[in-house]
C-alpha positions in Angstrom: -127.7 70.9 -60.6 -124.5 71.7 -58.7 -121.8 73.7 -60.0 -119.0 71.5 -60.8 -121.9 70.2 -63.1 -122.7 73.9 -64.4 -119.0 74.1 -65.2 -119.0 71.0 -67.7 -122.1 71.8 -69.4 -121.1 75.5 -69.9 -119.2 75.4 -73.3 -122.5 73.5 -75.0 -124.9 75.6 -73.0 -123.3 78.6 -75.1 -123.3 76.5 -78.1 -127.1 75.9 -77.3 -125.8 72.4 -78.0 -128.0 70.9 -74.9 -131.0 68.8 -74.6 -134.2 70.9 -73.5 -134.3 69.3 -70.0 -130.4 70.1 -69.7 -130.8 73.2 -70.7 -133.7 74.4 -68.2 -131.6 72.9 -65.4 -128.7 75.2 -66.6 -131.1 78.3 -66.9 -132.4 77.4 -63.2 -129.2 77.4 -61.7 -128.1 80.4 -63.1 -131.1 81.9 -61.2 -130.4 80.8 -58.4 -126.3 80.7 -58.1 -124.5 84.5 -58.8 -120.9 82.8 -59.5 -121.8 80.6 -62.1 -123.8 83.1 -63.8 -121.2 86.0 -63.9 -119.0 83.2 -65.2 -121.4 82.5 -67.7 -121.7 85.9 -68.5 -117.9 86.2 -69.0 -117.8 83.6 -71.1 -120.6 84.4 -73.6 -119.2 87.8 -74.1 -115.8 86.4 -74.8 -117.7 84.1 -77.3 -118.9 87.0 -78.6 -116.0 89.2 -79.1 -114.1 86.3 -80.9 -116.5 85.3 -83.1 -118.2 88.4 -84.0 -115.9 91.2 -83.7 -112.7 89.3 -84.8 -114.5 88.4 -88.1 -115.7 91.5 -88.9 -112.6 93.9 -87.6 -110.8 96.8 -88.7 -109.7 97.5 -92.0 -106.1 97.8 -90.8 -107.1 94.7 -88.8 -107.4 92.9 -92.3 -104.2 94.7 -93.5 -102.7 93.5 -90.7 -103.7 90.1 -91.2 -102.9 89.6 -95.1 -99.4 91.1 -94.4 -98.8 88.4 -91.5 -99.7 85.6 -94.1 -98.5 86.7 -97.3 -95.0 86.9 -95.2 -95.3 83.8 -93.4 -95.8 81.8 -97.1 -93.4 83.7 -99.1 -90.5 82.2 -96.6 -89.2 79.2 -97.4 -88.6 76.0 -95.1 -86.6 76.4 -92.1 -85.8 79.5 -89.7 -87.3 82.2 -91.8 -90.6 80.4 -92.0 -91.1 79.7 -89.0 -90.3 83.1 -87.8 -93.0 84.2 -90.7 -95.6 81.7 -88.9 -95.1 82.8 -85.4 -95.3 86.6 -86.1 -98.5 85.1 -87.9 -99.7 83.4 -84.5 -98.7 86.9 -82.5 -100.7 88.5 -85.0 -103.7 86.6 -84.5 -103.4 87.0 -80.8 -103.4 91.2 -81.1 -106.1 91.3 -83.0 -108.4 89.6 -80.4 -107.0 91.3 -78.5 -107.8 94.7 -79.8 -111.1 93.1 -80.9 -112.2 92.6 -77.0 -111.2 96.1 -76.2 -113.2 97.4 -79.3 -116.2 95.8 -78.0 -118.6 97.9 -75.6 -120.1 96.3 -72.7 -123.5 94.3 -73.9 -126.8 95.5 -73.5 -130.4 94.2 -73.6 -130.6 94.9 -77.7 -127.5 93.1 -77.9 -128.3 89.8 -75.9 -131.5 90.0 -78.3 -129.8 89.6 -81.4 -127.4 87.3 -80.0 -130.3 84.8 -79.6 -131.8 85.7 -82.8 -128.8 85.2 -84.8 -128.4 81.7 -82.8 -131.9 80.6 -83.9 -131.2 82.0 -87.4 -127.7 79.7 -87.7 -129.7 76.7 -86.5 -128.9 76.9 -83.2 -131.6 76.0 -80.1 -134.6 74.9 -82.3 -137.7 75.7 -81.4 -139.1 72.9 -78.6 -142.5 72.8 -79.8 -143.5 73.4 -83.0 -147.4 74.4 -83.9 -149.1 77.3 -84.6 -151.7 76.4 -82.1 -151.8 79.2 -79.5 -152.7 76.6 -76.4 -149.9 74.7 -77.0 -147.0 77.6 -76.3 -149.5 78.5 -73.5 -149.0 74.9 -72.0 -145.6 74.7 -72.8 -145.0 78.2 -70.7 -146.6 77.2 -68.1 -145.4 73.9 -67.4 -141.5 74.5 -68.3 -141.3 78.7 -67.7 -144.0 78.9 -65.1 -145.6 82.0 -66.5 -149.4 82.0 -67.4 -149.6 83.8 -71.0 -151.9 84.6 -73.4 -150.1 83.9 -76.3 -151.7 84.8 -79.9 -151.9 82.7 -82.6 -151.1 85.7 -85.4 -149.3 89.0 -85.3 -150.7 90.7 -88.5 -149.7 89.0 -91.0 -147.9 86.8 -89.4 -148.4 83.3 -88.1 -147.1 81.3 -84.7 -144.1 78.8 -85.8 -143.5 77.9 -82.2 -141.3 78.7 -79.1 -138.4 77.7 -76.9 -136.9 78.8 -73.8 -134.0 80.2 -73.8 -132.0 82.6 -71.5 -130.9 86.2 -71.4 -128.3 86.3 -68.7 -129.5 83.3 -66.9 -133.0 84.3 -66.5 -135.7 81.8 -68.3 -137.1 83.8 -71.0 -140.1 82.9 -73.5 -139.1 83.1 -77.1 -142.0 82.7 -79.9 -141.5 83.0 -83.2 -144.0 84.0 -86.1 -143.4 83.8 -89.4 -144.7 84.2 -92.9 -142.7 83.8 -96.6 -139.5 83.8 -95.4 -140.0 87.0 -92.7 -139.7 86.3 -89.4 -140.2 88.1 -85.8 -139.0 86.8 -82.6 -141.2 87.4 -79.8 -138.9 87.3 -76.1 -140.9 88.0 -72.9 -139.6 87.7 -69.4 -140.3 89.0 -66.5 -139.3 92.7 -65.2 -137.7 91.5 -62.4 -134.4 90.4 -64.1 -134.0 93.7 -65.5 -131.8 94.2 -62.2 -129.3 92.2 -64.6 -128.4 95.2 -67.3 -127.8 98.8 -66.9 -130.1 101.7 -65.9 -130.1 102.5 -69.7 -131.7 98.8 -70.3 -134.4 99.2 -67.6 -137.2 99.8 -70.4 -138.5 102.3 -68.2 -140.2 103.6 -71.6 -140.6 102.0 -74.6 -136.9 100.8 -76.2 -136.4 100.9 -80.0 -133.2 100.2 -81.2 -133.4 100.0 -85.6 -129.4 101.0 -86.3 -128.9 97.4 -87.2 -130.5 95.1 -90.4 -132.2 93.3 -87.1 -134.1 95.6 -85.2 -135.0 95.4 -81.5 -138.2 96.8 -79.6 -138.7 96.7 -76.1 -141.6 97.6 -73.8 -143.0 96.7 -70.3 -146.5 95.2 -69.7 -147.3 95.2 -66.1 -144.9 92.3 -64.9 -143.5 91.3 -68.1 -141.0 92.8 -70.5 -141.6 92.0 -74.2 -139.2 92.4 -76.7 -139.8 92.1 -80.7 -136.8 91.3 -82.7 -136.9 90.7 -86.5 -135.5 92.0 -90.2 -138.5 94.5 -90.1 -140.1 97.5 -89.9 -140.4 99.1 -86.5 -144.5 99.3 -86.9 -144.1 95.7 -87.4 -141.7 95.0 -83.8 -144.1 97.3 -82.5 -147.2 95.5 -83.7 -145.8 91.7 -82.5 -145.1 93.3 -78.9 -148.3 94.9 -78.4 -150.2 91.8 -79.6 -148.4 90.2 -75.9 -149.4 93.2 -74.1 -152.2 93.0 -70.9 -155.8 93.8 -72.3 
């Protein structure tokens, strides 16, 4: 894939709106092509910071906002309202704004829930879908190149399938295991494309991050990193990432 071509897929990559084949050429190139990854990686975190922290914002954000409206209704046709309406559209513009700034720069837990959430909203279904362990073992193989023993059950949990997806344009295995409505997310890649995040994110030692709903756990296995994600209890995370661990 060139990159004039990784330029017009870009906004549907985000949107995990591509085909599996279109997608793993995306996720290649990225590998392989520093420009069109740091302009992906602009671009998801601007996705981000708009959809995420806009919505959620301030409380004198919200003020804000409601004060912009309720003034840009309560003027009647002509001049005044559209005064009303563009002080609305300013509005709107300074709160992204502020919203960007408000953001910190992403980490490793971060990315992870990103992709969770994605999944959870019906977004990049799983590509297989079978609780037979040999089949995600095939499937890694043949579209991740990775040779993984991949378990069938994580206590009480049971394979649903997996997917590839990517974590700052590196091809990363994500499995997911589920059981009345509760749900882990297994992501493993390997340890090389840590050089993409922070010396914080290196997982030098085990990472657990539980300050959110979703919590994240991340450890190294020899080559790999494996990451848990999931509503959950942190014995749980711990549990599903050790199951992917070397004997």
């Amino acid at each position: 894939m060139k990159c004039e071509e990784a330029g017009r897929y870009l906004s549907p990559y985000l949107d995990s709106e591509l085909d599996p084949k279109t997608s793993f050429e995306m996720s290649s190139h990225f590998e392989q092509c520093l420009s069109c990854r740091d302009r992906f990686e602009s671009e998801r975190r601007i996705e981000y910071a708009m959809s995420v922290e806009l919505k959620k914002g301030m409380a004198k954000d919200a003020e804000l906002w409601t004060r912009a409206k309720s003034a840009a209704f309560r003027h009647g046709a002509g001049a005044g309202r559209l005064w009303a309406f563009g002080l609305l559209g300013v509005v709107v513009l300074a709160v992204a704004f502020v919203a960007v700034r408000r953001r910190p720069a992403a980490g490793l837990a971060e990315d992870l829930r990103n992709e969770w959430a994605a999944f959870e909203a019906g977004r990049g279904p799983l590509e297989i879908e079978s609780s037979d362990p040999s089949a995600a073992e095939t499937f890694c193989r043949e579209r991740l190149g990775l040779a993984l023993r991949v378990p069938g059950k994580v206590g009480s949990l049971e394979l649903e399938g997996a997917r590839r997806c990517s974590l700052r344009g590196a091809g990363t295995a994500f499995f997911s295991y589920r059981n009345s409505g509760r749900r882990v997310v297994v992501f493993l890649f390997s340890a090389d494309h840590l050089d993409r995040y922070s010396a914080e994110d290196q997982v030098r030692s085990p990472i657990v991050d539980d300050r959110q709903d979703v919590g994240v756990l991340a450890l190294r296995s020899g080559w790999k990193v494996i990451c848990a994600v999931g509503a959950t209890s942190v014995e749980e995370l711990n549990a599903a990432a050790k199951a992917f661990q070397d004997p």
